[in-house]
PDB file of N, CA, C, O and CB in Angstrom:
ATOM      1  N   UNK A   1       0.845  -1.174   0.000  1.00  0.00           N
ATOM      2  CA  UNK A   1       0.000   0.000   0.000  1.00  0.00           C
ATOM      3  C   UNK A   1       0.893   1.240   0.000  1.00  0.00           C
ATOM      4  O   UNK A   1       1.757   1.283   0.877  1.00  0.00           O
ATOM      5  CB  UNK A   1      -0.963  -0.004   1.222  1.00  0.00           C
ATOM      6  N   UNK A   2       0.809   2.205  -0.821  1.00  0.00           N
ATOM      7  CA  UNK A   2       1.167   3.854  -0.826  1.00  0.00           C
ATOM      8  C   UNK A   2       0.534   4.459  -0.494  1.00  0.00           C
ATOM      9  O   UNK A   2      -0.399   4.634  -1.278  1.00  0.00           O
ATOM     10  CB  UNK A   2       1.391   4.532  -1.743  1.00  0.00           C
ATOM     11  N   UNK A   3       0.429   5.462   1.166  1.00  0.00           N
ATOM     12  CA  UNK A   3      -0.503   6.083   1.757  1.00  0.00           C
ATOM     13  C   UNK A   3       0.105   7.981   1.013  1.00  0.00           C
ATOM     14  O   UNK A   3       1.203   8.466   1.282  1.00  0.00           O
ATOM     15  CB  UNK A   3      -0.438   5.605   3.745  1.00  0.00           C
ATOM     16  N   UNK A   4      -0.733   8.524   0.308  1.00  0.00           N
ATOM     17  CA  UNK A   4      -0.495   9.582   0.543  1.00  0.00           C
ATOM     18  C   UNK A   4      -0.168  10.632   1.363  1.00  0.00           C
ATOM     19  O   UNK A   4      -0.537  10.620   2.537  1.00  0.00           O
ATOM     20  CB  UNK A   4      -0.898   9.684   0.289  1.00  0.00           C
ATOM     21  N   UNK A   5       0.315  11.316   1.021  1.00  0.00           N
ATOM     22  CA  UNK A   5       0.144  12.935   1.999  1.00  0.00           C
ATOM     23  C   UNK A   5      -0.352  13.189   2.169  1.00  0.00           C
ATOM     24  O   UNK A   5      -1.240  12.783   1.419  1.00  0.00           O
ATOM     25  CB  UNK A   5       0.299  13.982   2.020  1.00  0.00           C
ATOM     26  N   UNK A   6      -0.832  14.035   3.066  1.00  0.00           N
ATOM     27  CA  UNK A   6      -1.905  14.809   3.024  1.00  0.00           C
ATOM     28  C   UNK A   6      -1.488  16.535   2.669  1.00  0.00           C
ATOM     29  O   UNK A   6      -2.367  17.368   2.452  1.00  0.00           O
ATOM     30  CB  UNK A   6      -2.622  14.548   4.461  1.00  0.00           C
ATOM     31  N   UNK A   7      -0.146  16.833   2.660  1.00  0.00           N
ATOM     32  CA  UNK A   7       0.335  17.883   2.028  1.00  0.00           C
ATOM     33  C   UNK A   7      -0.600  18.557   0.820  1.00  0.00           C
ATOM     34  O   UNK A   7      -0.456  18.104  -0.316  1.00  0.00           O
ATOM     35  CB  UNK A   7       1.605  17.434   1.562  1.00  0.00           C
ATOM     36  N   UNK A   8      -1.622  19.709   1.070  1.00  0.00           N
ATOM     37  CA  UNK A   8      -2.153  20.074  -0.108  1.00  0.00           C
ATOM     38  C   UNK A   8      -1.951  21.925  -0.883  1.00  0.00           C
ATOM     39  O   UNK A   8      -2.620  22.874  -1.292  1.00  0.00           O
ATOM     40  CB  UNK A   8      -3.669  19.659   0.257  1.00  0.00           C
ATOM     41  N   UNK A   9      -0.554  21.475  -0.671  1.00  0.00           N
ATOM     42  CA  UNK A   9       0.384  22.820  -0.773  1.00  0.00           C
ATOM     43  C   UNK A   9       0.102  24.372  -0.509  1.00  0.00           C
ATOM     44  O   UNK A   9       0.322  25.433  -1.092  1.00  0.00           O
ATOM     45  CB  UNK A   9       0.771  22.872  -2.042  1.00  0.00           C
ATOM     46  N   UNK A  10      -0.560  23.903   0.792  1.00  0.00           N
ATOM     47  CA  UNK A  10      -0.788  25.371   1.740  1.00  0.00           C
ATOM     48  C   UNK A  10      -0.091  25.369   3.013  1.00  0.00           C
ATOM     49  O   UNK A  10      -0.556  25.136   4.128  1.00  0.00           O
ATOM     50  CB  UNK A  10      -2.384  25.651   2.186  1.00  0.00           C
ATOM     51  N   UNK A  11       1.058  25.656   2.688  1.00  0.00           N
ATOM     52  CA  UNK A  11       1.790  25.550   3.687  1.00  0.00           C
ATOM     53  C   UNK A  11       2.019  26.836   4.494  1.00  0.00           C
ATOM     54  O   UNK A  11       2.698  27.776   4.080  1.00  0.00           O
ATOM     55  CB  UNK A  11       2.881  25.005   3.257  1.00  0.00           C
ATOM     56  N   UNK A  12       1.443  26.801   5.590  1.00  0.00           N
ATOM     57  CA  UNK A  12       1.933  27.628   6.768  1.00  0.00           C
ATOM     58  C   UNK A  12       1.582  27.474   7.761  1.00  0.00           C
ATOM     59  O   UNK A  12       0.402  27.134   7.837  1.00  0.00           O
ATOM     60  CB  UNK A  12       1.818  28.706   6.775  1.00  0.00           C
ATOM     61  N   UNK A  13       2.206  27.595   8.815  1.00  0.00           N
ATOM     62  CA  UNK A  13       1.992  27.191  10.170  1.00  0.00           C
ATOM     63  C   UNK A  13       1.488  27.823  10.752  1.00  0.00           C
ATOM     64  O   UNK A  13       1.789  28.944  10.343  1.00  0.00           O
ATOM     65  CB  UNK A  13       2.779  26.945  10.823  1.00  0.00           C
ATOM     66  N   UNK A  14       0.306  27.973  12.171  1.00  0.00           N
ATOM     67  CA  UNK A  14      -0.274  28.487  12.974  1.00  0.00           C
ATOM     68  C   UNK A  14       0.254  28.395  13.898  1.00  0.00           C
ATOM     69  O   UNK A  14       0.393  27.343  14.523  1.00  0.00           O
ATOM     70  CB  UNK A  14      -1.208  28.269  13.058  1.00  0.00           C
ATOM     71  N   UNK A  15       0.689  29.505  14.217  1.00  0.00           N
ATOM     72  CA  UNK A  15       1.441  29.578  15.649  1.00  0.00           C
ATOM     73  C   UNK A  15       0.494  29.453  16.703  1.00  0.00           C
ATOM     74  O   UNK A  15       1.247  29.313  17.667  1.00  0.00           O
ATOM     75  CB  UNK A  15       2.231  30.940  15.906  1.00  0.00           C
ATOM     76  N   UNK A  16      -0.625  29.413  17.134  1.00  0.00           N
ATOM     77  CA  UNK A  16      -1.081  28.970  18.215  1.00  0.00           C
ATOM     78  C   UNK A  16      -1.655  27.542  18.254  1.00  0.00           C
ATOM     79  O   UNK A  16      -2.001  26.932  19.265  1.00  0.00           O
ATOM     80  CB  UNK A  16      -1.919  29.841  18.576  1.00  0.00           C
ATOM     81  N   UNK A  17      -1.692  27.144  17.064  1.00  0.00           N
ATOM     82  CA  UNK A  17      -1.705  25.448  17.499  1.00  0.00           C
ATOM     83  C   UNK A  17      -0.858  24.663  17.187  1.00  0.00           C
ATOM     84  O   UNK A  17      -0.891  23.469  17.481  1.00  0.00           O
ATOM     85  CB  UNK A  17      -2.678  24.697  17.070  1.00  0.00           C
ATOM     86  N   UNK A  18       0.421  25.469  16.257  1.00  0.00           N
ATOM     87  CA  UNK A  18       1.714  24.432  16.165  1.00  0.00           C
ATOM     88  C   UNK A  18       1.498  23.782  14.769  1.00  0.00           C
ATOM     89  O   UNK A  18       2.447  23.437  14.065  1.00  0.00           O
ATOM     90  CB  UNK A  18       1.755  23.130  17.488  1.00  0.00           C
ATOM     91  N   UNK A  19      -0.282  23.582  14.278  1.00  0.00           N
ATOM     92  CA  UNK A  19      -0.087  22.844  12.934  1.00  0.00           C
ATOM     93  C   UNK A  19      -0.354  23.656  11.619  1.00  0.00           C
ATOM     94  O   UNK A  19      -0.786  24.804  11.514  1.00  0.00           O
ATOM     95  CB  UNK A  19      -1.034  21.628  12.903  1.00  0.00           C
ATOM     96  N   UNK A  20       0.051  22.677  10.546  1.00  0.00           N
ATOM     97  CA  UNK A  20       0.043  23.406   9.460  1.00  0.00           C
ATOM     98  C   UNK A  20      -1.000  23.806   8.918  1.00  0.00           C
ATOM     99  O   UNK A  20      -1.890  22.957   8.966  1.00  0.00           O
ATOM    100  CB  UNK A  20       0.579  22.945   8.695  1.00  0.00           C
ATOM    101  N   UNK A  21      -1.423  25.214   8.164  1.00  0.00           N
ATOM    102  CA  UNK A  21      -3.245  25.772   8.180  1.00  0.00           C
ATOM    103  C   UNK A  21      -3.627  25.022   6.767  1.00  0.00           C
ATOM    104  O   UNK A  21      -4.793  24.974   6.376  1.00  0.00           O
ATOM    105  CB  UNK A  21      -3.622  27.997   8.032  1.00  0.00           C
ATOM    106  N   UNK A  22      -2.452  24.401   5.987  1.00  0.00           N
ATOM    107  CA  UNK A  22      -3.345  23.245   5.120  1.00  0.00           C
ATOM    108  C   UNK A  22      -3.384  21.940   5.022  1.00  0.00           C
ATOM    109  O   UNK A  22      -4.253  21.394   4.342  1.00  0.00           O
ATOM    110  CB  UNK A  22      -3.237  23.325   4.028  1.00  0.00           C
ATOM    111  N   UNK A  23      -2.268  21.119   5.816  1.00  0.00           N
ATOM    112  CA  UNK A  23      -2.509  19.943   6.231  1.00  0.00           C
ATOM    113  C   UNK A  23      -2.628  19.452   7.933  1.00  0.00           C
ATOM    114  O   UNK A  23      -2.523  18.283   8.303  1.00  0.00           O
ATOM    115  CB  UNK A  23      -1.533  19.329   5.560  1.00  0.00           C
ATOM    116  N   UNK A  24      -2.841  20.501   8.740  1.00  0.00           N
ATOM    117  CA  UNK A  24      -3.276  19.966   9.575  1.00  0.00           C
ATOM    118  C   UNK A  24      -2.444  18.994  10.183  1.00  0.00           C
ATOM    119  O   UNK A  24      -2.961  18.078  10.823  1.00  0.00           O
ATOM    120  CB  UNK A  24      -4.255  19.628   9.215  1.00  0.00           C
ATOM    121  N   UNK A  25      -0.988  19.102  10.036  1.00  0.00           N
ATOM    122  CA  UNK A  25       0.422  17.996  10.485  1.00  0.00           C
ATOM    123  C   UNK A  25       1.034  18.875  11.244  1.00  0.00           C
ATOM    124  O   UNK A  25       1.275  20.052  10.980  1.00  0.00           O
ATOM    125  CB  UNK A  25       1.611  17.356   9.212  1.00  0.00           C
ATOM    126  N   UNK A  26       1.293  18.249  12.242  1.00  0.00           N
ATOM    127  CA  UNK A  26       2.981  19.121  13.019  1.00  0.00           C
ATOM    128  C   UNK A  26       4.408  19.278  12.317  1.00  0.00           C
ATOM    129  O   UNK A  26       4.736  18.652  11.309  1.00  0.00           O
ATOM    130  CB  UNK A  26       3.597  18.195  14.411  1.00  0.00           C
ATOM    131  N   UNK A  27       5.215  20.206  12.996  1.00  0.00           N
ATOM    132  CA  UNK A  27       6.447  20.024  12.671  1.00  0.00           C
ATOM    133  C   UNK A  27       6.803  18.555  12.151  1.00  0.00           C
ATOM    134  O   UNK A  27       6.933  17.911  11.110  1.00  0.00           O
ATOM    135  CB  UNK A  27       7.179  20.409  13.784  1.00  0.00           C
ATOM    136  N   UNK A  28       6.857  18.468  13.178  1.00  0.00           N
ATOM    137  CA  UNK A  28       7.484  16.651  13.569  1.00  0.00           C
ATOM    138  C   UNK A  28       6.866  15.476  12.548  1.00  0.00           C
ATOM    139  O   UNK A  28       7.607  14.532  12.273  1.00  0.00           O
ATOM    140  CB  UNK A  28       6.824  16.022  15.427  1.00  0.00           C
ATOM    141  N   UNK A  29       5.211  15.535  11.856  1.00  0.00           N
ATOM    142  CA  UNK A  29       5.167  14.868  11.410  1.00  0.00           C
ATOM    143  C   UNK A  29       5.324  14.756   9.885  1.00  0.00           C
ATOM    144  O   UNK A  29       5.260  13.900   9.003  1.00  0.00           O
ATOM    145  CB  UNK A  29       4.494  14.631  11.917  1.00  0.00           C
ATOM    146  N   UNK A  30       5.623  16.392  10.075  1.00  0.00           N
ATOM    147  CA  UNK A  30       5.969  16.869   8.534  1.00  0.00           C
ATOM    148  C   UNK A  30       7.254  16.565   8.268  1.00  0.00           C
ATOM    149  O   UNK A  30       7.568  16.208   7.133  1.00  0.00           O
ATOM    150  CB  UNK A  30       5.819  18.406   8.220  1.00  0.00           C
ATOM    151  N   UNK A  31       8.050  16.649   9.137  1.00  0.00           N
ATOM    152  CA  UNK A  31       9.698  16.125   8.758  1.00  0.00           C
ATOM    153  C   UNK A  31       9.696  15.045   8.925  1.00  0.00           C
ATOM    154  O   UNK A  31      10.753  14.709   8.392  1.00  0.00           O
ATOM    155  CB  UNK A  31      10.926  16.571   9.489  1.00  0.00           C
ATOM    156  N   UNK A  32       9.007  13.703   9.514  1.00  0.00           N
ATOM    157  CA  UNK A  32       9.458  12.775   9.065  1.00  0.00           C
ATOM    158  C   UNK A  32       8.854  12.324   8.436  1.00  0.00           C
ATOM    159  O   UNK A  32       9.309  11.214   8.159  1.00  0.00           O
ATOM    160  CB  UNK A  32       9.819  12.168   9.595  1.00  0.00           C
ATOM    161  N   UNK A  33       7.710  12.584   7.823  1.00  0.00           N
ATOM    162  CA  UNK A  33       6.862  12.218   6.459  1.00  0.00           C
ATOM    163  C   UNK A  33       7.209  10.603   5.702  1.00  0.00           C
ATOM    164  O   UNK A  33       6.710   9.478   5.687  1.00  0.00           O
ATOM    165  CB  UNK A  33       7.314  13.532   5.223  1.00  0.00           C
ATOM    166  N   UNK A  34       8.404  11.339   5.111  1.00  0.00           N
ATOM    167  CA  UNK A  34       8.835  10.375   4.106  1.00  0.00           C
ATOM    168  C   UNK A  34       9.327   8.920   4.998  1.00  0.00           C
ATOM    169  O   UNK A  34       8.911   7.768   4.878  1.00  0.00           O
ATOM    170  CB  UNK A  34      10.167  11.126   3.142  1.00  0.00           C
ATOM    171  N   UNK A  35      10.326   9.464   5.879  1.00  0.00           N
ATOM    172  CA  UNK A  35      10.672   7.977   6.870  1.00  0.00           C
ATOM    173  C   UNK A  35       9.858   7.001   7.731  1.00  0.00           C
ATOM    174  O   UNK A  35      10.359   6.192   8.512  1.00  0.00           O
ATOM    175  CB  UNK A  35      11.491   8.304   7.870  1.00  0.00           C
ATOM    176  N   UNK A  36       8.277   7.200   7.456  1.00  0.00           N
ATOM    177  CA  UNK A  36       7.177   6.637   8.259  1.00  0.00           C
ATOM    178  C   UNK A  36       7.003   5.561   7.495  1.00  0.00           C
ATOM    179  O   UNK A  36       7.103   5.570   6.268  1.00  0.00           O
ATOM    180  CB  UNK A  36       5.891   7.470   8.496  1.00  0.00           C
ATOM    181  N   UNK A  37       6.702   4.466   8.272  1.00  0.00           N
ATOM    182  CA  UNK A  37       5.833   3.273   7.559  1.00  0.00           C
ATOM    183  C   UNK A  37       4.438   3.706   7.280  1.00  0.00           C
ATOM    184  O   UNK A  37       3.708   4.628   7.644  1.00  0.00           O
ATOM    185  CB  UNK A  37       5.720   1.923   8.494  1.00  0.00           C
ATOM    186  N   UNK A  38       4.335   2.421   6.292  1.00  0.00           N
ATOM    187  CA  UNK A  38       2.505   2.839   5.962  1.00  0.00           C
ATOM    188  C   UNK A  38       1.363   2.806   7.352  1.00  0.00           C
ATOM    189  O   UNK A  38       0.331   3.469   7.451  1.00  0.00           O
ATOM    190  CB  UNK A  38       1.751   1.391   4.709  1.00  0.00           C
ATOM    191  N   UNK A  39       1.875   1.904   8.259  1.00  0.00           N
ATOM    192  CA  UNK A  39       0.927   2.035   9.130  1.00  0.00           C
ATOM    193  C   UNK A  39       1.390   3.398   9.901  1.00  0.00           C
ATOM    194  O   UNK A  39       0.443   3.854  10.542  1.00  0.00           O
ATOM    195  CB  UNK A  39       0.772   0.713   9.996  1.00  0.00           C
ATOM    196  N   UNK A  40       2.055   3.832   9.967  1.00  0.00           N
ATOM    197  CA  UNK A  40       2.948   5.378  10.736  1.00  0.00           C
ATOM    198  C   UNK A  40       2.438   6.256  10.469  1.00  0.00           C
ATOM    199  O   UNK A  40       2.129   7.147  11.260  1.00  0.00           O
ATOM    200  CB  UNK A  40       4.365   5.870  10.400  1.00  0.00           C
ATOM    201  N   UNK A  41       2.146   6.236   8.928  1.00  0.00           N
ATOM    202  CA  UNK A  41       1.332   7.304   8.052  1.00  0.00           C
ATOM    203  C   UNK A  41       0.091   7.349   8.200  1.00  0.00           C
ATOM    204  O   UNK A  41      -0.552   8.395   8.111  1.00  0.00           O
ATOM    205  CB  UNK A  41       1.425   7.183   6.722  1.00  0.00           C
ATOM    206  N   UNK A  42      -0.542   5.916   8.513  1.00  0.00           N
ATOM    207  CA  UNK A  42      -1.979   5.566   8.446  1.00  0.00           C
ATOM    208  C   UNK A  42      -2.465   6.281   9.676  1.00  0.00           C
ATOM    209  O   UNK A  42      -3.583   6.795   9.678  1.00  0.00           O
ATOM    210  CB  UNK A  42      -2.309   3.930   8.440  1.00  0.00           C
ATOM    211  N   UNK A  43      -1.565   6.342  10.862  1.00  0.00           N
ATOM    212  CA  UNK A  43      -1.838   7.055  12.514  1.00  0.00           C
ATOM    213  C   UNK A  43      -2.105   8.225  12.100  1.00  0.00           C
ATOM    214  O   UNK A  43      -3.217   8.706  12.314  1.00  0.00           O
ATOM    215  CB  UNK A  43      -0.549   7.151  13.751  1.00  0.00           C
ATOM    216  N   UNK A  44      -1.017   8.998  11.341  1.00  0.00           N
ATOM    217  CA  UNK A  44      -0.565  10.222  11.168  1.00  0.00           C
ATOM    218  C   UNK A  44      -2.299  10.909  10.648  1.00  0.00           C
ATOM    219  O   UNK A  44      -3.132  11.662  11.151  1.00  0.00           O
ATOM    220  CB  UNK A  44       0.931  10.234   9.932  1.00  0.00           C
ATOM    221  N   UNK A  45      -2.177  10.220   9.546  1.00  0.00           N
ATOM    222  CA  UNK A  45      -3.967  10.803   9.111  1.00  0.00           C
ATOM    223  C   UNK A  45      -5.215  10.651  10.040  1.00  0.00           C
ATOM    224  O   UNK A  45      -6.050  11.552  10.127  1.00  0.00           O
ATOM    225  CB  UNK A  45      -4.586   9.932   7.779  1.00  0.00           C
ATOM    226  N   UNK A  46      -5.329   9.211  10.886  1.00  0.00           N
ATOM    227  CA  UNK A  46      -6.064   9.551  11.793  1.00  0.00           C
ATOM    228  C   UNK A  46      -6.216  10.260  12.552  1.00  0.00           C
ATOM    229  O   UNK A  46      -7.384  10.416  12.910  1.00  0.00           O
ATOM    230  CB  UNK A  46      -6.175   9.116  12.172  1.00  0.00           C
ATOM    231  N   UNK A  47      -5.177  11.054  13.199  1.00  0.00           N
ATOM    232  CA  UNK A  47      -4.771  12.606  13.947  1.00  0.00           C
ATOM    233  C   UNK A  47      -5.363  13.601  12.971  1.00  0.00           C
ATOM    234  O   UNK A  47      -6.280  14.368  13.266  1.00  0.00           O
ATOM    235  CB  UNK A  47      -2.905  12.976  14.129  1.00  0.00           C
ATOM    236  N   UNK A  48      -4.860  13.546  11.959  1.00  0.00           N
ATOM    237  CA  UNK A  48      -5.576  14.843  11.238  1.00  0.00           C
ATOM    238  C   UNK A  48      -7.165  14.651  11.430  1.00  0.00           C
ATOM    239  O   UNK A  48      -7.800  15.467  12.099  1.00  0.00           O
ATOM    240  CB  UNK A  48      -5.189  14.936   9.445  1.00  0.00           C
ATOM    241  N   UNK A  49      -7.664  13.753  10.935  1.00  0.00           N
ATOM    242  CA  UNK A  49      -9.111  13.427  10.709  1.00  0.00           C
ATOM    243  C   UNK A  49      -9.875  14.057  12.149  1.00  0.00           C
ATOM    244  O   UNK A  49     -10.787  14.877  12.261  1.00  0.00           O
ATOM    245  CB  UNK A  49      -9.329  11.586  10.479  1.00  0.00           C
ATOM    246  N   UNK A  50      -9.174  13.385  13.069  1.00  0.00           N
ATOM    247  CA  UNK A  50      -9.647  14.062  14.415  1.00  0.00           C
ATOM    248  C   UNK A  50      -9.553  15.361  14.896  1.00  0.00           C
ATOM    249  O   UNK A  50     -10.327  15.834  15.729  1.00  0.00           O
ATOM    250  CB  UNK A  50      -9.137  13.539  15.316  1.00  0.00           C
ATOM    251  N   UNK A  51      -8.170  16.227  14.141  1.00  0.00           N
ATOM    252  CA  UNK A  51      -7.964  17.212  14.446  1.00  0.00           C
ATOM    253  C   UNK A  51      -9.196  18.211  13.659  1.00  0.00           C
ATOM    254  O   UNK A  51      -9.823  19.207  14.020  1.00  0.00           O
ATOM    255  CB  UNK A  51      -6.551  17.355  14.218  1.00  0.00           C
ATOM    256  N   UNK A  52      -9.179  17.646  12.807  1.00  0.00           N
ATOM    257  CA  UNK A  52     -10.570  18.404  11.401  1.00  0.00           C
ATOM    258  C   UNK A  52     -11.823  18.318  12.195  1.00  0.00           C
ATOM    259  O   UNK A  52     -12.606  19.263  12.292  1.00  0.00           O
ATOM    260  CB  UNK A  52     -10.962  17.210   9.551  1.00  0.00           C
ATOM    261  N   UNK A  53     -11.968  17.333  12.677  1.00  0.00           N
ATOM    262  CA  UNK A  53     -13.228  17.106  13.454  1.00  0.00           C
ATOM    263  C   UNK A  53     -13.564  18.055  14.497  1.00  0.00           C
ATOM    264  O   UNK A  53     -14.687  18.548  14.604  1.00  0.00           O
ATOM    265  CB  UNK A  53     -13.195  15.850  14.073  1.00  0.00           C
ATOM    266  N   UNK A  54     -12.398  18.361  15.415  1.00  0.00           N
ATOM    267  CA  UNK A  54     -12.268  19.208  17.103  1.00  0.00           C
ATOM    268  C   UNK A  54     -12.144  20.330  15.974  1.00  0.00           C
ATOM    269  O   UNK A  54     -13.305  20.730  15.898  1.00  0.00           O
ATOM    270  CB  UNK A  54     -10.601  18.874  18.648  1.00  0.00           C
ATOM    271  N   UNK A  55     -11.541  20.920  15.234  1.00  0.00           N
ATOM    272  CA  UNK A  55     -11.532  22.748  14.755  1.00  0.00           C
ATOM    273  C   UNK A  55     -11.376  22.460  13.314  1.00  0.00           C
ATOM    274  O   UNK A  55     -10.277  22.076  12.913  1.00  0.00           O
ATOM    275  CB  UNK A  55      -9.995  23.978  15.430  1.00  0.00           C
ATOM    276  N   UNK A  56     -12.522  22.630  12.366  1.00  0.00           N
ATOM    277  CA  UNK A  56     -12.898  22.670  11.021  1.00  0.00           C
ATOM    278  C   UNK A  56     -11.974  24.026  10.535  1.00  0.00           C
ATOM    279  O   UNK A  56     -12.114  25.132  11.056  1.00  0.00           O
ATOM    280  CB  UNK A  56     -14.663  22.791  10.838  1.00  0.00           C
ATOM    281  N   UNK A  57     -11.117  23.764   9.567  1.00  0.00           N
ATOM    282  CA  UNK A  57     -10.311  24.856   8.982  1.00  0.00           C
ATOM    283  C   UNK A  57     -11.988  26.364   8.544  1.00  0.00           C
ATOM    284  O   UNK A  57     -13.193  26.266   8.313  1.00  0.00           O
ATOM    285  CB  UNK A  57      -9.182  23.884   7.111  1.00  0.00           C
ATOM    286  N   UNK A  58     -11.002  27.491   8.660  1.00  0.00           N
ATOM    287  CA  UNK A  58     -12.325  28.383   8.253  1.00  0.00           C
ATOM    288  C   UNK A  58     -12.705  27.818   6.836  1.00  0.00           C
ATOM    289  O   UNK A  58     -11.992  27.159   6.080  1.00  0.00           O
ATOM    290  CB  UNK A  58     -12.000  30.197   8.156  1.00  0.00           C
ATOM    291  N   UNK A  59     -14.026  28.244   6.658  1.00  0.00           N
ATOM    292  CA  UNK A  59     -14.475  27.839   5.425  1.00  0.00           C
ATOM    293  C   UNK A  59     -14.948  26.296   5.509  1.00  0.00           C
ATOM    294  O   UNK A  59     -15.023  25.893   4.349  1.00  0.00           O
ATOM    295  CB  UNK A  59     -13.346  28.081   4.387  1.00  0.00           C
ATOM    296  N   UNK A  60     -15.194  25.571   6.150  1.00  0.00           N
ATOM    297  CA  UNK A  60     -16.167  24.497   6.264  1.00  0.00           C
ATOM    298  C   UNK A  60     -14.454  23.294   6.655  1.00  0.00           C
ATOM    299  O   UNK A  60     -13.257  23.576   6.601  1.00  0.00           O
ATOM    300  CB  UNK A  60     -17.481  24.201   4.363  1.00  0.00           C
ATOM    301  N   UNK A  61     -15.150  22.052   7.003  1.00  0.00           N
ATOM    302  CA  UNK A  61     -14.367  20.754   7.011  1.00  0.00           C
ATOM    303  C   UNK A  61     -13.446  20.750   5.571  1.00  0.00           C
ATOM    304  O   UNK A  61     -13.575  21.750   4.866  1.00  0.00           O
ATOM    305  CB  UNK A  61     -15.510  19.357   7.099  1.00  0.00           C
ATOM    306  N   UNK A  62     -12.773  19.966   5.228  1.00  0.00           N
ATOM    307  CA  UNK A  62     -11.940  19.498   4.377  1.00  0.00           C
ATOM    308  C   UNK A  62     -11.784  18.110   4.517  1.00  0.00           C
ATOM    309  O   UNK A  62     -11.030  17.470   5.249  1.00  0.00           O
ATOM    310  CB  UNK A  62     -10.823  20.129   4.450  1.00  0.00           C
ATOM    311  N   UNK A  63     -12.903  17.629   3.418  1.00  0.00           N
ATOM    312  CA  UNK A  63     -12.938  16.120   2.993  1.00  0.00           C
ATOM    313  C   UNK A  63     -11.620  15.831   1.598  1.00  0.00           C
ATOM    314  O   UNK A  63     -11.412  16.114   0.418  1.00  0.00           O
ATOM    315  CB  UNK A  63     -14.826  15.774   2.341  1.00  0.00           C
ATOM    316  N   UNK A  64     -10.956  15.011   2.866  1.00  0.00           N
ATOM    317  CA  UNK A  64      -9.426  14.339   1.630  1.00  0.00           C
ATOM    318  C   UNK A  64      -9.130  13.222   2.142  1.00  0.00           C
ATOM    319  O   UNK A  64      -9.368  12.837   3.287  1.00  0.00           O
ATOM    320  CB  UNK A  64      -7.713  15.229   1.531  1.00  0.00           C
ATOM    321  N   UNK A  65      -8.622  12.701   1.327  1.00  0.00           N
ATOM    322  CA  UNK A  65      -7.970  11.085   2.109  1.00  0.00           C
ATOM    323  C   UNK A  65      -8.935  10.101   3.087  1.00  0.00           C
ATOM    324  O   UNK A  65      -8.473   9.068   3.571  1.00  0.00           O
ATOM    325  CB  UNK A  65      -6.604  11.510   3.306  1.00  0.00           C
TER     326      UNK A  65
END
């Protein structure tokens, strides 16, 4: 299996929650991206999914992945 990114090239960080305002990843999970296993990656998106859930980016949810 090849789990995508979720990288959807809006990159900038929110300084009061630490994640990125278009993928919704930390520092940390943005740098090690590439060195994650598929199940590593598979966590990684379930965090986002949850994070989307607790604070919907402005402008409604963001259905991806």
């Amino acid at each position: 299996m090849r789990v995508p990114s979720p990288c959807i090239q809006v990159c900038s960080m929110d300084e009061a929650s630490g994640l990125c305002r278009g993928c919704q990843r930390t520092l940390d999970e943005i740098a090690a991206w590439s060195a994650l296993s598929d199940a590593e990656k598979l966590r990684v998106w379930k965090r986002i999914r949850a994070r989307r859930l607790a604070h919907p980016p402005a402008g409604g949810p963001i259905r991806r992945g």
